[in-house]
N, C-alpha and C positions, 0 to 999 in steps of 0.2 A: 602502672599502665592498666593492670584488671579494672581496678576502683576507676578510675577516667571512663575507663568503657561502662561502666556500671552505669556511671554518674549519668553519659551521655546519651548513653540507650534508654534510663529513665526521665532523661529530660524529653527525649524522640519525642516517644508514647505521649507525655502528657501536652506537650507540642501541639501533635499532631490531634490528640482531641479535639484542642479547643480552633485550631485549623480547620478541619470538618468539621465541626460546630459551624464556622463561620462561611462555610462553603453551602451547606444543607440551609442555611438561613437565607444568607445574603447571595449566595452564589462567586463567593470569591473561589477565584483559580486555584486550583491544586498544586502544589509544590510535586507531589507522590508524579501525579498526569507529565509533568511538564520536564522532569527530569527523566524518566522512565520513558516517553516521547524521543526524547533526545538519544535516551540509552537506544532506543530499538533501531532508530534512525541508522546509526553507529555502529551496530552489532556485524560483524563479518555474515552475509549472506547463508554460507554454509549453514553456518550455527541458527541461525534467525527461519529458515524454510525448513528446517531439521526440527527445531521447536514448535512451529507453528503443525507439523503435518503430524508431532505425537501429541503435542497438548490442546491442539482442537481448541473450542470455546476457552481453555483455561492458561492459554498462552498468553493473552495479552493481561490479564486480569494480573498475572505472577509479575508482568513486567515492569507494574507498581510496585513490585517491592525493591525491585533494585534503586527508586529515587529514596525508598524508603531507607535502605542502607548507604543510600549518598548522605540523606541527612544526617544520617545517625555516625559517620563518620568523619560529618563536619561537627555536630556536636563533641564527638569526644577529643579531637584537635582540641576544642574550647574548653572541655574540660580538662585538660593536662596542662592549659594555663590561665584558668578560670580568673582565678587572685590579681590578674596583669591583665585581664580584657575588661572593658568599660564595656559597658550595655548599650550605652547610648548611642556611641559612634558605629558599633556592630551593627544596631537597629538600623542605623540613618543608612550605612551601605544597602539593608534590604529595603529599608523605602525607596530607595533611588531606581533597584534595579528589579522589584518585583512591584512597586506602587505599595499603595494601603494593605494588598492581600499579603504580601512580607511579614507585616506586621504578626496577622493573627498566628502565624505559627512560629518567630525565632523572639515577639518577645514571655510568652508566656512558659515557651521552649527553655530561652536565660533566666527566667525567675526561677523556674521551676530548678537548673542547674546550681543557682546562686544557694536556693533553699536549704537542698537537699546534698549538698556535696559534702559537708560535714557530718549528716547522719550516716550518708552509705558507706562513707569507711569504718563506722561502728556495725554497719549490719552482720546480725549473726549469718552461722549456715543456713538456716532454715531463712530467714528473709532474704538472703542472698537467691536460696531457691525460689522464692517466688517472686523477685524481680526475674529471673531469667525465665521463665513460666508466661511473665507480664509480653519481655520482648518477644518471646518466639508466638505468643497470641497476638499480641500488633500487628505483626508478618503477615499471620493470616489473615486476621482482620482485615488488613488494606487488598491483598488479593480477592477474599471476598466479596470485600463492598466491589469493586470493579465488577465484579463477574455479576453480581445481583442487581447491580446499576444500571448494567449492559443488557441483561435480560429485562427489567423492568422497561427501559426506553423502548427494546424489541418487543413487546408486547402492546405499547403504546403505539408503536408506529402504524400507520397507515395501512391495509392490507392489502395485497397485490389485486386487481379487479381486472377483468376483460378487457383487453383495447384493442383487439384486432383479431380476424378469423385466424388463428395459425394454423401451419398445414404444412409439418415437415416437408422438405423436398426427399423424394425414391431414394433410397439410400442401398443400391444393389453390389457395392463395392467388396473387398475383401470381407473375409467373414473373421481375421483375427485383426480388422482395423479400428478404429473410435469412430464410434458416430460422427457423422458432417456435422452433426448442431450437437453444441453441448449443452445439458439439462443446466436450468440455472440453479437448481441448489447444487450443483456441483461444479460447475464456473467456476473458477478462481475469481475470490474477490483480496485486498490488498488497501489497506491505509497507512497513514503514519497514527493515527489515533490507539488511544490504550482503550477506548470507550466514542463508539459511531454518534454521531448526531442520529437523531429525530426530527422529524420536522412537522409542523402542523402545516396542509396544504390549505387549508381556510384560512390563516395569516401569511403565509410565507407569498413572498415576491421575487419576481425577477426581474434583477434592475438591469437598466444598463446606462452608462457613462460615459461620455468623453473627456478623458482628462480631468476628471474626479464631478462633474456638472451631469447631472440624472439625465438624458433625453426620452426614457419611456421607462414602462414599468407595466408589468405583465402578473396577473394573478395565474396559479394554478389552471383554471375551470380557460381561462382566456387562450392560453398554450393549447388545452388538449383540442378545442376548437379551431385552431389552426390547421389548414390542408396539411397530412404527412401522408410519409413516403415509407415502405420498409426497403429495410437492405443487412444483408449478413455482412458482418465485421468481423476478424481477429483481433483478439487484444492479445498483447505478451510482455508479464511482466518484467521490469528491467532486475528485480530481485532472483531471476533463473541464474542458476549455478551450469555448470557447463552439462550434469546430469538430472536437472529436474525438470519439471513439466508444468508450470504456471503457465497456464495457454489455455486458452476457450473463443470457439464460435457460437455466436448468436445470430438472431434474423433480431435486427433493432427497428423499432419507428420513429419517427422525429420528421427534423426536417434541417436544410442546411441554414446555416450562419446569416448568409446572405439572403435569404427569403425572410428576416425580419428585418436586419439592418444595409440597407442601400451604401454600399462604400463610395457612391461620387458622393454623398450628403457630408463627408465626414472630413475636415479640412485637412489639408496637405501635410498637415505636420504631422499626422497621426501612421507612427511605424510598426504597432504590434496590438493587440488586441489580448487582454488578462484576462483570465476567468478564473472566478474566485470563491473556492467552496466557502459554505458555511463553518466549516470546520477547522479552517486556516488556514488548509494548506490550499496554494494557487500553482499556475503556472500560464504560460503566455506563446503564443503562436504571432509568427512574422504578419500582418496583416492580408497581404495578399495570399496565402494559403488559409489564413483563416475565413478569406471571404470565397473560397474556394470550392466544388463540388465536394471535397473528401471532408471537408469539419462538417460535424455534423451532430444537432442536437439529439437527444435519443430520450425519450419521453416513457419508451416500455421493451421490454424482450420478449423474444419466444411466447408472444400473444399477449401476454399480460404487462401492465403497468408495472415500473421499476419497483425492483424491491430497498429495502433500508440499504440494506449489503451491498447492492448494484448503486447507489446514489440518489432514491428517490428525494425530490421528485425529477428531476433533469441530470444529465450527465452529458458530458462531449465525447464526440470520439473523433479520433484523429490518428487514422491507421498508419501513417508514414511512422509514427512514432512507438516506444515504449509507453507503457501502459502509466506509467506517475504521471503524463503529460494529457490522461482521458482524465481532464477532473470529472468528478465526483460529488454532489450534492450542491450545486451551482446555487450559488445567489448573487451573484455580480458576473455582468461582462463586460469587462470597462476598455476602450479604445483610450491609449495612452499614446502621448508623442516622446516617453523616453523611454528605453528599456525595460523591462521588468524581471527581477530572478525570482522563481517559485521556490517553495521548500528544497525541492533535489539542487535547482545551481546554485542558492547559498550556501552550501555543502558543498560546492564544487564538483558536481555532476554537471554533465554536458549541457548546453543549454537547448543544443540540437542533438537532439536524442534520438536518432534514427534508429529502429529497426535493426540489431544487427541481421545475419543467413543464419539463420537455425534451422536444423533438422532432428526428429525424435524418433527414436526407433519404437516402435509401439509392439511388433514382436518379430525375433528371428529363431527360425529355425532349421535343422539342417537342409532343406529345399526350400525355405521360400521365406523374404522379410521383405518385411510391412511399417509402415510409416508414415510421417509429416514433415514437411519443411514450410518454412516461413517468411518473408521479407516484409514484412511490412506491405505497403500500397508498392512496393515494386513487384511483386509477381515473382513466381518461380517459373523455371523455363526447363530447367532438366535437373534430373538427379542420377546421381550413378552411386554403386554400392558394390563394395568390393568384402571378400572374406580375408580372414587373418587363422593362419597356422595356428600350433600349439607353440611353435617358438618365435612366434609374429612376425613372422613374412606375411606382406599382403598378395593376396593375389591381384587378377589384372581389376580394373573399375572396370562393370558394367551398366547399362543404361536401366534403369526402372523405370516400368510404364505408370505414367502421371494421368489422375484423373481429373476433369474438368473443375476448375473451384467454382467455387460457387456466385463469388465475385470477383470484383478483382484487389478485396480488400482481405481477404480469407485463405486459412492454409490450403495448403495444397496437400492432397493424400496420392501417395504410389504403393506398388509392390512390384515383386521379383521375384522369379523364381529363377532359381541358382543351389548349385552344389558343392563341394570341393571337400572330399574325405581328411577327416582330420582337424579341419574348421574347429576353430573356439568362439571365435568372436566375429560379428558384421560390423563393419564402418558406412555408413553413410553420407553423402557431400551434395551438398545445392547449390544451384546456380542461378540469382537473379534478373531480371529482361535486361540490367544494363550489362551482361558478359560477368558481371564478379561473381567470382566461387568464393564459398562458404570457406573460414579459415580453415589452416590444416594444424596452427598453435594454438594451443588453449592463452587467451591475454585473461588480465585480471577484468572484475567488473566494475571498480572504479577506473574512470570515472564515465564510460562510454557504452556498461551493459559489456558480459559475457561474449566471445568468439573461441571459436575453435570446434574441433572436431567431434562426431557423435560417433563413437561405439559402443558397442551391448551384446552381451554373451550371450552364447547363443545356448536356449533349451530344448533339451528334446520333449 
């Protein structure tokens, strides 16, 4: 078993050279991206918003090495019965299912195991030490390149520029609340990507389609000369754990769906309207909400032109919904007459991904807590907030007074002032314009996004 893993971790590495060899040349797809994609895809939320908020920039980069140990774990399978596997029919499986780009890394991958599977059960200690030297530098290697890949494209990218006077709105609210607008380098942003697109806005296009036929196509320079509109939005990612805080307001500019494409022009058959990053991932809105006031292109934030991070150059937004359904880096909006599932429903996430009632306590203390709640384009209408003993008895719900949002797309911030001796902990609960209250069970977030209840200990 050692000597297989030897065998198979040596063959990774030299794989995977002549793999990015062939990636850095020709641009073929990455085996490392595509499995690691899938891993993060996959990964229990907990663990995935827990990793992302301590490793910063160096979370996604590491999340290449786990396709990297899928390979290498498919290799050493092969190598425990190297002598009984044929090359040929092994190869033809990955031309089938990865194309030509298969090739460059499992067959030079089986040569290399064919070669050397004889030598490495003779390797001494000292060469045994420096294959294991070899694999744990591979490791880094691949997280590396991501992370120096991902900055290089960031540097290339586009730089934010002036699109609009911005002009916070008065912000006279609680003094322990969050700002009404959140800064956009501190927005939460969220892909499926190990590594963001780039985009040149000098080449790049915005197509659009019915039923896979072009009917327009819109450069960069042609968009920003388009009448827009601004308007504050909430987004909330469906990746929230029942205690984190992926949520951000923006003042966005753009302009709705329906101000470029006329829905009587588009014939009767057509039921849902895709939009389709550059990046892969897609998702699709019912037609008649996409031609609706609330979809809405979004060209720039908080004054300036979108950033990489945010989806420059265009993004949608679509507040009824969780945030995997605001694509992101748009190059396609194609009107289709059969359904379409984006990245999250082929995964079996909801395909109507509403919004669940979230609320965040932002802070409590023994007289007075302070916060947010959320629904989506439905609006919050009341919150009430009750404290909890040392041996957790709640006391009775009271009303918190709610400040005006700022749309009707955007959290809602309240406070309270309340006391009750011996208090540990505040619970907070929301209530939507259509009468529904916020759960009172925590459900899981597959496959319909997080519900249940918000408490948070209280500090003196």
């Amino acid at each position: 078993m050692k000597t297989a893993i030897e065998r198979g971790s040596l063959a990774t590495a030299l794989g995977l050279a002549v793999h990015y060899l062939f990636y850095y040349l020709f641009g073929a797809p990455l085996f490392t991206e595509i499995i690691g994609e899938w891993i993060m895809a996959r990964t229990p939320n907990t663990y995935s918003v827990l990793l992302l908020e301590t490793m910063g920039a160096w979370a996604k980069p590491f999340a290449l090495t786990g396709g990297l140990f899928a390979l290498g774990f498919a290799m050493t399978l092969v190598a425990l019965s190297w002598r009984y596997v044929a090359i040929v029919p092994v190869a033809a499986v990955y031309y089938f299912t990865f194309e030509l780009a298969g090739l460059t890394f499992w067959l030079p991958a089986l040569a290399a195991l064919v070669l050397a599977a004889p030598r490495v059960e003779k390797f001494s200690p000292s060469r045994r030490r420096l294959l294991s030297a070899v694999m744990s530098s591979t490791t880094l290697a691949v997280a590396v390149e991501g992370y120096l890949r991902d900055a290089r494209l960031a540097a290339r990218a586009a730089k934010p520029f002036a699109l609009w006077r911005f002009v916070p709105p008065p912000d006279n609210f609680h003094r322990l609340a969050r700002k009404a607008i959140t800064a956009i380098g501190t927005h939460y942003t969220m892909s499926k990507n190990s590594v963001d697109p780039t985009i040149d806005p000098a080449t790049w296009r915005l197509r659009f389609t019915v039923d896979g036929k072009e009917i327009l196509s819109l450069s960069y320079l042609q968009l920003l000369q388009a009448k827009r509109q601004q308007r504050y939005v909430t987004l909330r990612c469906i990746s929230n754990t029942i205690k984190s805080d992926l949520m951000g307001t923006a003042e966005w500019s753009g302009f709705p769906l329906r101000q470029i494409v006329d829905g009587s022009s588009l014939p009767p058959t057509i039921k849902e309207v895709a939009f389709l990053g550059v990046d892969g991932h897609g998702d699709s809105l019912p037609l008649d909400y996409a031609l609706s006031e609330e979809v809405f292109l979004a060209l720039g934030m908080n004054g300036q032109s979108l950033t990489r991070a945010h989806g420059f150059p265009i993004r949608m937004l679509c507040p009824r919904y969780y945030g995997f359904k605001n694509v992101k880096w748009i190059g396609e909006i194609a009107f289709v007459s059969t359904p379409y599932y984006g990245t999250w429903p082929k995964m079996g996430y909801t395909k109507e991904a509403k919004t669940n009632i979230a609320s965040y306590i932002d802070k409590a203390t023994p007289t007075e807590v302070v916060g947010v709640s959320f629904a989506g384009s439905r609006g919050i209408q009341r919150v009430e907030v009750r404290l909890l003993g040392a041996d957790g008895a709640p006391g009775p719900w009271q009303p918190a007074t709610l400040e005006n949002p700022l749309s009707p797309y955007t959290w809602t911030r309240w406070q309270i002032a309340l006391a009750a001796p011996g208090a540990t902990h505040a619970e907070a609960r929301a209530q939507d314009s259509t009468g529904a209250w916020q759960a009172t069970e925590e459900t899981k977030l597959f496959p319909s996004g997080v519900a249940g209840p918000t408490v948070r200990k209280i500090s003196v």
